[in-house]
C-alpha positions as CSV (number, residue, x, y, z in Angstrom):
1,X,107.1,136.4,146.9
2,X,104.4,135.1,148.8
3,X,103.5,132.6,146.0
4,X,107.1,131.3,145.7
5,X,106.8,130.5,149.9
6,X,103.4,128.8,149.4
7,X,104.7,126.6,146.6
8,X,107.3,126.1,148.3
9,X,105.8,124.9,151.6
10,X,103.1,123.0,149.6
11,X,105.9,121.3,147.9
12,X,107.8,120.3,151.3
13,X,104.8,119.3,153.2
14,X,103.6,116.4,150.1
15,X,107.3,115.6,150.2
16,X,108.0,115.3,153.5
17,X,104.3,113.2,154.1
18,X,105.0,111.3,150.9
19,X,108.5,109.9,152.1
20,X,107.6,109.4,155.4
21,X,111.3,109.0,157.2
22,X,110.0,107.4,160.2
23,X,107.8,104.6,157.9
24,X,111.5,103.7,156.6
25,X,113.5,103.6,160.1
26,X,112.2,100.0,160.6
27,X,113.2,98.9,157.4
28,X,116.4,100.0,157.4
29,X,117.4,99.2,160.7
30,X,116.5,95.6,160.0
31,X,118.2,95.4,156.9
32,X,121.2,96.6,158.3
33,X,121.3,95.2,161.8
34,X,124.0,92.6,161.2
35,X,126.4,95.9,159.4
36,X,128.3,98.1,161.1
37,X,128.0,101.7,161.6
38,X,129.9,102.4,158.6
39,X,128.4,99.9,156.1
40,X,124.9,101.1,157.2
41,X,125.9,104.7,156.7
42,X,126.9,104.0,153.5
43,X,124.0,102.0,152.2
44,X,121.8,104.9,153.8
45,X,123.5,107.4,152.0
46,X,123.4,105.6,148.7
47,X,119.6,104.8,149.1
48,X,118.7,108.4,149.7
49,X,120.9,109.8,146.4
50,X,119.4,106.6,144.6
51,X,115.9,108.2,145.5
52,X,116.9,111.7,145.2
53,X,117.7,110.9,141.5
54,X,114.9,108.9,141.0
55,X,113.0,112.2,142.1
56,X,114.6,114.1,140.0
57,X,114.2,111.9,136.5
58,X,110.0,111.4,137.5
59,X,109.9,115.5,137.9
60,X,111.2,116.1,134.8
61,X,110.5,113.1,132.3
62,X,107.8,111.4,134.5
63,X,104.8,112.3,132.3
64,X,106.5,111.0,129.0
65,X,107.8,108.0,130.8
66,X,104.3,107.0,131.8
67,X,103.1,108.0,128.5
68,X,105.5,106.1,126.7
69,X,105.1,103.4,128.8
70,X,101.5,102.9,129.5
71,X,101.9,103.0,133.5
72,X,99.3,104.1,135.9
73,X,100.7,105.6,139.6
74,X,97.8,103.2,140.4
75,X,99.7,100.1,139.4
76,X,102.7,101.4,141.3
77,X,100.8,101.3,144.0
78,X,100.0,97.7,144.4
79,X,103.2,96.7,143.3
80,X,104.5,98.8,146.5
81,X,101.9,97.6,148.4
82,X,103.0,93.6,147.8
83,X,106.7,94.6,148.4
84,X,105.5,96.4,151.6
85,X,104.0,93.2,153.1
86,X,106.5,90.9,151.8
87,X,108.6,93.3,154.2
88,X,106.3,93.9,156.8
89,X,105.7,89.7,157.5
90,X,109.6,88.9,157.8
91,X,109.3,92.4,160.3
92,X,107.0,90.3,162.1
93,X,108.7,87.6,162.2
94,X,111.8,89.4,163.5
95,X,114.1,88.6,161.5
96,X,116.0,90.0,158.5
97,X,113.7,90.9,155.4
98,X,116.9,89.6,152.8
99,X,119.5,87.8,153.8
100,X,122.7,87.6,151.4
101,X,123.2,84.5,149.7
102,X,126.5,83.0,150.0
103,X,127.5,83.9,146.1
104,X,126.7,87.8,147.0
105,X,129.6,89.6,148.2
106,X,128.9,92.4,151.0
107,X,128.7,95.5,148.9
108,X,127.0,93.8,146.3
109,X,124.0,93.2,149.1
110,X,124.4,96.4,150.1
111,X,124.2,98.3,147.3
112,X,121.3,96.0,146.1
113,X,119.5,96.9,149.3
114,X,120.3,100.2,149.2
115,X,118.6,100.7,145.7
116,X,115.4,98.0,146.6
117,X,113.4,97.9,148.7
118,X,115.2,101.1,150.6
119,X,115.2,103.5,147.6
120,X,112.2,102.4,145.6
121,X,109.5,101.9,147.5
122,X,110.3,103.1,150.6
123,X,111.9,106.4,150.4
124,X,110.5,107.2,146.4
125,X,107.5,105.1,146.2
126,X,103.9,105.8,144.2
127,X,102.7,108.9,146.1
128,X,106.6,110.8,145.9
129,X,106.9,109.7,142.0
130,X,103.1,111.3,141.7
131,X,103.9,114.3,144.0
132,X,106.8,114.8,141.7
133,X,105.5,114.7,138.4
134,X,102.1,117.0,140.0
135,X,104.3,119.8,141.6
136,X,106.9,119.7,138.3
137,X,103.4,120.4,136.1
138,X,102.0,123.3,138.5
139,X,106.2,124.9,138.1
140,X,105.5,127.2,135.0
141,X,108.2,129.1,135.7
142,X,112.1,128.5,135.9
143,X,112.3,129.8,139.9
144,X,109.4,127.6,140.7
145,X,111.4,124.4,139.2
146,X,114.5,125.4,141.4
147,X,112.6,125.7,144.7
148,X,110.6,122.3,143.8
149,X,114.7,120.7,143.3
150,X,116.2,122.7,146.6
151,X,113.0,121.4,148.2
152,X,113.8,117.6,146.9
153,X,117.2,118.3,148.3
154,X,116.2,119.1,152.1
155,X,113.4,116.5,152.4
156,X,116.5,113.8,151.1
157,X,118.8,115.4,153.9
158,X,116.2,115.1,156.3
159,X,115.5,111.7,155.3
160,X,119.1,110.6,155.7
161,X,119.3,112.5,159.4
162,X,116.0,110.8,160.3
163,X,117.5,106.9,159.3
164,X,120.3,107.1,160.7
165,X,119.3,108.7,163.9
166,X,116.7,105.8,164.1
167,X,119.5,103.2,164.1
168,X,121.3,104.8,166.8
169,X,118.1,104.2,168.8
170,X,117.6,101.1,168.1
171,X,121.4,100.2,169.4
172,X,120.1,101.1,172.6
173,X,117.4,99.1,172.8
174,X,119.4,95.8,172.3
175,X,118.4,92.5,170.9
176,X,115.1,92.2,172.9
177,X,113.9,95.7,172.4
178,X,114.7,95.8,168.8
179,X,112.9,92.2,168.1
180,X,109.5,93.6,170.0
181,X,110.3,97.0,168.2
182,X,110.8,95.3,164.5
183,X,107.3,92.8,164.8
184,X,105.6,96.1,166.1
185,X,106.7,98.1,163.2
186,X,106.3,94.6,160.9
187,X,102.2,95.3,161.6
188,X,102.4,98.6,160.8
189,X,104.5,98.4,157.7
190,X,102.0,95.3,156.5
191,X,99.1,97.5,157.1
192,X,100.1,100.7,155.3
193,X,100.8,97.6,152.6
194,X,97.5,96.4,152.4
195,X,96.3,100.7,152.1
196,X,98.5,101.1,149.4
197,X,97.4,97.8,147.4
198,X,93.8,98.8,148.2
199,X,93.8,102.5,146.9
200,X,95.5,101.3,143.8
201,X,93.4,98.7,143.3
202,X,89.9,100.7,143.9
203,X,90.5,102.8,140.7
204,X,91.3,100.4,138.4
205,X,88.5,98.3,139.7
206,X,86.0,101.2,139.5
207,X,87.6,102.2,136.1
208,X,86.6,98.2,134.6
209,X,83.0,98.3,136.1
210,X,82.6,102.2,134.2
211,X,83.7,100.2,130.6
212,X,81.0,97.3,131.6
């Protein structure tokens, strides 16, 4: 029993850190700041069961996919990172990271939001997809693979609780506050960018100069 709770919490606590709900607030909220309280329910809903899913299929078919594939968690990584700053310098500019184009209906921009960049990277980026496919392999047994899933389950609740709280908040604030609050999170978001791009980019670097 006392295996099945350390799993367990080991499992939540690289989830939880791996997600990082607050490190998706800002990009949400900007996204969605011209929507109403129902559109930007919906498209948080949808990008947290897009993720959720997306969990699910790396935990269970990640390896082979990679395999298959030839993908490194390390090229994921600076991928994320570019689509990070991309996001974080329109944060900093304060203004919208997409805007719809005049061809795009509504729910076509928000579901396309809702899947990128909300779902993947934000939510299910490099480090949950690796988390994943780590705690799937250490599940030998059938009981361990349905705590790892209920454990996917509460982290994406908590996620959804967490984004839409963070709108709420940001209502408050009003135009002003949320244009200081969106550069301010801009800097962060590009700087976790450039840490992601970096620690994917160190391994492949160091793996080049090992073959020379």
């Amino acid at each position: 029993m006392r295996e099945l709770f350390d799993y367990a919490l080991l499992a939540f606590t690289s989830l939880f850190t791996m997600v990082n709900p607050l490190g998706v607030i800002p990009v949400f909220t900007s996204l969605t700041s011209a929507m109403n309280s129902s559109q930007a329910r919906h498209v948080a809903i949808k990008a947290v069961l897009t993720a959720f899913i997306i969990m699910l299929l790396f935990a269970f078919l990640g390896k082979a996919i990679f395999d298959f594939f030839s993908i490194s968690t390390n090229s994921l990584r600076i991928v994320g990172g570019v689509i990070f700053f991309m996001a974080g310098f329109d944060m900093l500019q304060a203004r919208l990271i997409r805007t719809k184009s005049t061809e795009e209906t509504a729910s076509e921009y928000e579901s396309d939001i809702a899947i990128t960049p909300l779902a993947i990277p934000m939510i299910c980026g490099p480090g949950t997809i690796t988390v994943s496919i780590v705690m799937m392999s250490d599940a030998t047994q059938i009981v361990y693979k349905g705590i790892l899933v209920l454990v996917m389950v509460l982290v994406s609740a908590l996620t959804l609780i967490f984004i839409l709280s963070g709108r709420k908040i940001t209502a408050l604030l009003g135009p002003s506050g949320n244009k200081v609050m969106m550069r301010i999170m801009g800097l962060i978001v590009m700087v976790i960018a450039v840490e992601f791009f970096i620690s994917g980019l160190k391994p492949i670097i160091r793996e080049l100069l090992t073959l020379d």
